[in-house]
N, C-alpha and C positions, 0 to 999 in steps of 0.2 A: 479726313478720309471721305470722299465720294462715296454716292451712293451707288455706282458703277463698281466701285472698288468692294463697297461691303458685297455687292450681289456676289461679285466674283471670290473674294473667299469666300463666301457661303457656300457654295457650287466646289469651292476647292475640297473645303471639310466634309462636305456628305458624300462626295464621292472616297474621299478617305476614310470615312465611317463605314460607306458602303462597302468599300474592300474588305475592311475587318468582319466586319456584318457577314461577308459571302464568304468569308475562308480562304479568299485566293490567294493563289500562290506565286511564287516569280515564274513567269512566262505564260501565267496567264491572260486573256484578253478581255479587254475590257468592252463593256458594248460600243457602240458608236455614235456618232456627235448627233444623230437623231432622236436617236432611243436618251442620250444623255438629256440632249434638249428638251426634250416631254417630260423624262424623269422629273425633271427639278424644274422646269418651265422657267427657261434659262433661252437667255439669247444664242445666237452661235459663235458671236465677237464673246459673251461672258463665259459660254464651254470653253471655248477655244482659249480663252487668258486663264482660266483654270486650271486647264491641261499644261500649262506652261508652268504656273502656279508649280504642279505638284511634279514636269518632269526636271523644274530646277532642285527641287527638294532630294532629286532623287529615287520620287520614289516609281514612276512609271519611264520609260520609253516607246516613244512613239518612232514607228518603222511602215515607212511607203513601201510601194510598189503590190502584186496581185495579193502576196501574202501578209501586207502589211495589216497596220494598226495598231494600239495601243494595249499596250502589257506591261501588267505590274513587274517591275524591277526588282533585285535581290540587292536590300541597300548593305553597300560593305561596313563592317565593321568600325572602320575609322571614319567613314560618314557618322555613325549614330554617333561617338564618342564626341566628333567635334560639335554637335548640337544638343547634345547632353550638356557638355562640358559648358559652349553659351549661355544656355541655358540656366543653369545654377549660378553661373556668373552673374547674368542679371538679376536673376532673383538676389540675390547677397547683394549686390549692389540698391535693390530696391529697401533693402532690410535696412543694410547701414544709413542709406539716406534718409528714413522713417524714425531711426534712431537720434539721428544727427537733427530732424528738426522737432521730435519730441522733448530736446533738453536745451531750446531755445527759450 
């Protein structure tokens, strides 16, 4: 992993922190790539792969035009479950493999 790569999940999670942090809710907005860029003293190629970062997760949308910009998303139900559901898989996979080379 690059260190371009660490900055930008860094940038990914504290804006995902920040959301929980501020209480927001789906549809609301998020500040903009200035205020983000200061915030976190973050490139605007690292905001920018960020925001990609978290709108492949699901959890934002970003929307051009006068009224655009970027707002937290309402992630559905069957998103959480299938990264929930990942989730425990790997871990269980990481348990069995810790297993399997403890009784080597």
């Amino acid at each position: 992993m690059t260190t371009k790569q660490k900055q930008t999940e860094r940038v990914a999670l504290a804006i995902k922190d920040w959301i929980m942090q501020q209480d927001l809710e789906p549809g609301d907005r998020l500040p903009g790539e200035a205020e983000i860029m200061e915030t976190w003293e973050a490139s605007k190629s690292t905001v920018r792969e960020a925001m990609r970062i978290l709108e492949a997760q699901g959890l934002i949308k970003t929307k051009s035009g006068p009224k655009g910009g970027t707002f937290v998303r309402e992630v559905p139900e069957s998103k959480v479950n299938v990264i929930l559901s990942n989730y425990l898989f790997l871990k269980m996979f990481l348990f069995e493999t810790c297993i399997s080379c403890a009784s080597l």
